[in-house]
C-alpha positions in Angstrom: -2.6 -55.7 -30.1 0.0 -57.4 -27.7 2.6 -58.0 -30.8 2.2 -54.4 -31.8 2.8 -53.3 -28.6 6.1 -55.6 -27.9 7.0 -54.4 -31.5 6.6 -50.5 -30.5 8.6 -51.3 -27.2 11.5 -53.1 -29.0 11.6 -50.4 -31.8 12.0 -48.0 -28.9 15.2 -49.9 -27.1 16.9 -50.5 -30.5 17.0 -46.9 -31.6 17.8 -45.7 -28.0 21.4 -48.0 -27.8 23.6 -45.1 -28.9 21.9 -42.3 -27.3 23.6 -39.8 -25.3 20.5 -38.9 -22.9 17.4 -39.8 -21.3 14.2 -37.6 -21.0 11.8 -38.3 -18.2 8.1 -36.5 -18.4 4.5 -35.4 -18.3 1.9 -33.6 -19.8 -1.3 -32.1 -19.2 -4.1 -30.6 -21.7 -6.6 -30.6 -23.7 -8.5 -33.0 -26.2 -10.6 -32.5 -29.5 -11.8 -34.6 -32.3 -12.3 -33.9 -36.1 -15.2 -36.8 -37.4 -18.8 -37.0 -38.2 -19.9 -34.3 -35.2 -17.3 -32.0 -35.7 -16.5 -32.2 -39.3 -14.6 -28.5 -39.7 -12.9 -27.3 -36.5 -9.4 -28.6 -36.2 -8.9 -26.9 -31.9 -12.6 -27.3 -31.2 -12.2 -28.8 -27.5 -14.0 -31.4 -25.9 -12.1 -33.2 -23.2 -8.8 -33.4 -21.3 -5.5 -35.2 -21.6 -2.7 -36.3 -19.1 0.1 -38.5 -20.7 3.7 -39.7 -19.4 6.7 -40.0 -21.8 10.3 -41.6 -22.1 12.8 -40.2 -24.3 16.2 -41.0 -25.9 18.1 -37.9 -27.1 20.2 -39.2 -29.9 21.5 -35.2 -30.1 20.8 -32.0 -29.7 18.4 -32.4 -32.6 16.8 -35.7 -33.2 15.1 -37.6 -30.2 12.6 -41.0 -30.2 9.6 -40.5 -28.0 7.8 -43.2 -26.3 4.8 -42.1 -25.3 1.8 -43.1 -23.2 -1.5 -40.6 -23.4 -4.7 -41.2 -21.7 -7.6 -38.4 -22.9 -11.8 -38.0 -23.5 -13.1 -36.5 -26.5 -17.0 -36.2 -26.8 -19.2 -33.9 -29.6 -22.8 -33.2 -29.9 -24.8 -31.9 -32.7 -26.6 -29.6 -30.1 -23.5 -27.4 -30.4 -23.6 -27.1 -33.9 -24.4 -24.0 -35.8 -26.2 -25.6 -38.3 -29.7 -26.4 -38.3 -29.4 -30.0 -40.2 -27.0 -31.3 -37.6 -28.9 -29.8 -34.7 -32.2 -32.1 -35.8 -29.6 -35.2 -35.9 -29.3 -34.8 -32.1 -26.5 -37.2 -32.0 -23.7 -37.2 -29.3 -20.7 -39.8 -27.6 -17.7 -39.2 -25.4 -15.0 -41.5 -26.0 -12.1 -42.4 -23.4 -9.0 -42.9 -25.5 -5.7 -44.5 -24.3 -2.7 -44.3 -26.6 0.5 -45.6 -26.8 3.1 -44.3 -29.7 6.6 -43.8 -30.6 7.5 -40.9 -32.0 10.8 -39.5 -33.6 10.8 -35.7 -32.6 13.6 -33.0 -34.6 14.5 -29.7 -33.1 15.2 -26.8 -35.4 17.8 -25.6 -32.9 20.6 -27.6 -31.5 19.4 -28.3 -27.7 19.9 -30.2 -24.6 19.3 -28.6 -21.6 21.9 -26.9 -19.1 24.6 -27.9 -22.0 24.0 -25.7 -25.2 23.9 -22.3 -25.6 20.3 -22.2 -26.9 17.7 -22.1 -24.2 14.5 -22.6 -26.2 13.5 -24.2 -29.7 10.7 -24.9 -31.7 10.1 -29.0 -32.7 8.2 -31.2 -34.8 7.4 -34.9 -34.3 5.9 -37.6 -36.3 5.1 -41.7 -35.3 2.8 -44.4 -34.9 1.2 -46.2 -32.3 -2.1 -47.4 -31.0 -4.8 -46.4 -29.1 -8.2 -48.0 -27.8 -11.3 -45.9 -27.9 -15.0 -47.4 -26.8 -18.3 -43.9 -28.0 -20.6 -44.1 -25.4 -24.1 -42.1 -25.2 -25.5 -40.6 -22.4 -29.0 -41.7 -22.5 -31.7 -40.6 -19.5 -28.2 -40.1 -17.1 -26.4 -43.4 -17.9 -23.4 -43.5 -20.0 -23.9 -46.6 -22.4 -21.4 -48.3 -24.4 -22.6 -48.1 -28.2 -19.8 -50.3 -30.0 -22.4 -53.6 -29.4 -25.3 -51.9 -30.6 -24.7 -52.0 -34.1 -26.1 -48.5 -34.4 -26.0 -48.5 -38.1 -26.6 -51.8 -38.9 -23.2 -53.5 -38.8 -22.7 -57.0 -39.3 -20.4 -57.2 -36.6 -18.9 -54.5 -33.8 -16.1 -52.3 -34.7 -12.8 -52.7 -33.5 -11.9 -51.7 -30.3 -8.3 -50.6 -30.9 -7.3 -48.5 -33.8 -4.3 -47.8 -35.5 -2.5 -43.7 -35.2 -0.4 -41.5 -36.9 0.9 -38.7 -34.4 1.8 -35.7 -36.0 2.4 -32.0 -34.6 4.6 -29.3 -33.5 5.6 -27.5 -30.4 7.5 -24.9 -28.5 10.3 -26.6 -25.5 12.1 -24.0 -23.5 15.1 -24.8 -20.7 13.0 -22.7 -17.6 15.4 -24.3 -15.0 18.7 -26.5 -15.3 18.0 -29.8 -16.7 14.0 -29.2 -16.8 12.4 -28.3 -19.8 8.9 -26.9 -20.0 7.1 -26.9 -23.9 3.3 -26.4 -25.4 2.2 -28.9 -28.2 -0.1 -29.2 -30.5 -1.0 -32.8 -32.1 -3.3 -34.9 -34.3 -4.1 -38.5 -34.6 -4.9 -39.8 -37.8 -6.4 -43.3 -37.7 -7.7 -46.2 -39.5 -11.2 -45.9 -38.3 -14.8 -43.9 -38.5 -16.1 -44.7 -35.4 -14.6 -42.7 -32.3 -18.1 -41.3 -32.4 -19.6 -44.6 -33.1 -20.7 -42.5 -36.7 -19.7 -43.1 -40.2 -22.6 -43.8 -42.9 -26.3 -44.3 -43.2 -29.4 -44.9 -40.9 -30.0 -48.8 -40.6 -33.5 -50.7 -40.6 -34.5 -50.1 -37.4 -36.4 -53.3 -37.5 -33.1 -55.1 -38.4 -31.1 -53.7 -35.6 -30.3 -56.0 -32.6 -32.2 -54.3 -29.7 -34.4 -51.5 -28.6 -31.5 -49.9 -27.3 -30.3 -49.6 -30.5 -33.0 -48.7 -32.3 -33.0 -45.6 -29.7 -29.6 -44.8 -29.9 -29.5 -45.1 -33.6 -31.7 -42.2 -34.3 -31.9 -39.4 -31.6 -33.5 -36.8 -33.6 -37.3 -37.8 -32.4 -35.8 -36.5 -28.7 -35.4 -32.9 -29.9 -38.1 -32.8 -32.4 -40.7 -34.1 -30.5 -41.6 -37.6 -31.9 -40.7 -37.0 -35.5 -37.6 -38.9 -36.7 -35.4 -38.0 -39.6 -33.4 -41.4 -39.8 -35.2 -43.6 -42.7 -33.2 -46.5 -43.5 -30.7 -45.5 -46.0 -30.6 -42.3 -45.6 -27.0 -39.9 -44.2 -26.3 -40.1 -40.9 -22.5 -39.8 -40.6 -20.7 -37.7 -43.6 -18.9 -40.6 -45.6 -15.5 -39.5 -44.8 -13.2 -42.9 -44.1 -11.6 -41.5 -41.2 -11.3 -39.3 -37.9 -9.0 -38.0 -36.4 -8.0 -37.0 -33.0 -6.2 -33.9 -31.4 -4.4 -34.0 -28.0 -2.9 -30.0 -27.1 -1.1 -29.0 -23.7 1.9 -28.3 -22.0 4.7 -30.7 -20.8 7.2 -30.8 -18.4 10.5 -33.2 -18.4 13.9 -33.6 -17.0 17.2 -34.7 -18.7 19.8 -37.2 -17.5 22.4 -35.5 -19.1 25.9 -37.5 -19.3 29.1 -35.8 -18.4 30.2 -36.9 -22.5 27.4 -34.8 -23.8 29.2 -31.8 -21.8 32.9 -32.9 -23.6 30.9 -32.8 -26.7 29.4 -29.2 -26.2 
């Protein structure tokens, strides 16, 4: 992890040597998840999100982003509409912390105070990391489920995984050199188990602990005694990945240099 994080940071100060501005800022929101509890709503919510961010103007359009985001998602099949998924009686809320580099575009030529257009809307793209540990809620105590081996691993999932930001959003010039904008964007990344759920039910007499073997099949809790997890059988819905949302509003301010008013 550390020489993908030096590698992020150094990517960040080489492409930001011939920039004309820096961008200081925050954000606040929302967070949501799209994985084996929540396989078909792409805004369902199901946490918050507060983040800091550097940025390097290159121009009025193009900008790199470094970005810093720290958010909870959770799920639980007790929501769901559907009847199957309600028996599973699964559930997990998972702290995330990310940290990415994005390069952002602006459809409209801006920098605030300087051009002539006050508002524009943006898209971004990047990559970064971000470290993520499901935990249950189990008789009032939050326990961590990545050493359980829930589904029979051989050994723990990773604790970091590897994102893809991606999104779009709305900045407007509200004041001088501040800029206030809504975003929406997803993570893809390179696991299955924010929700510490991906395939089939394990042996439960293979499994590592009676924790686990709790954990690793909840439906007995709603149905009264009579589990639905033989070993083998679907728990999680085979797709290879999930994916994570972050959604809010941010707030910045630009250093703007007196060239970039020559230039304008």
């Amino acid at each position: 992890m550390q020489k993908l994080l030096t590698v992020i940071f150094f990517i960040f100060i080489s492409v930001s040597a011939s920039a004309q501005t820096w961008e200081i800022g925050g954000a606040i929101g929302g967070a949501g998840y799209i994985g084996d509890l929540n396989t078909s709503n792409p805004i369902k919510p199901g946490g918050g999100s507060i983040g800091v961010f550097f940025k390097r103007n290159f121009n009025g359009y193009l900008a790199a982003k470094l970005n810093f985001t720290y958010g909870q998602i959770s799920g639980a099949d007790s929501t769901s509409g559907n009847q199957q998924v309600r028996e599973r009686n699964l559930s997990f809320v998972d702290p995330l912390k990310e940290l990415s580099l994005m390069a952002e575009f602006n459809f409209m030529k801006y920098i605030p105070d300087v051009t002539k257009n006050k508002y524009t809307p943006y898209i971004f793209v990047g990559g970064g990391i971000t470290s993520y540990a499901p935990r249950a809620n189990y008789n009032g105590v939050k326990i961590g489920l990545r050493s359980l081996l829930t589904e029979g691993q051989a050994r723990p999932y990773k604790e970091y995984a590897i994102v893809i930001p991606y999104g779009a959003g709305f900045k407007y010039n509200f004041a001088g050199k501040w800029t206030v904008a809504a975003e929406l964007g997803y993570r893809y990344t390179n696991t299955d188990y924010l929700d510490d759920v991906s395939g089939v039910y394990a042996d439960k007499s293979k499994l590592p602990s009676q924790t686990s073997i709790i954990l690793s099949d909840r439906s007995g809790e709603r149905s009264g005694g009579s589990y639905i997890g033989s070993p083998g059988s679907q728990r999680g819905d085979f797709k290879p990945r999930d994916i994570y949302m972050f959604a809010g509003f941010t707030v910045s301010y630009t250093f703007v240099t007196q060239k970039c008013y020559f230039e304008n």
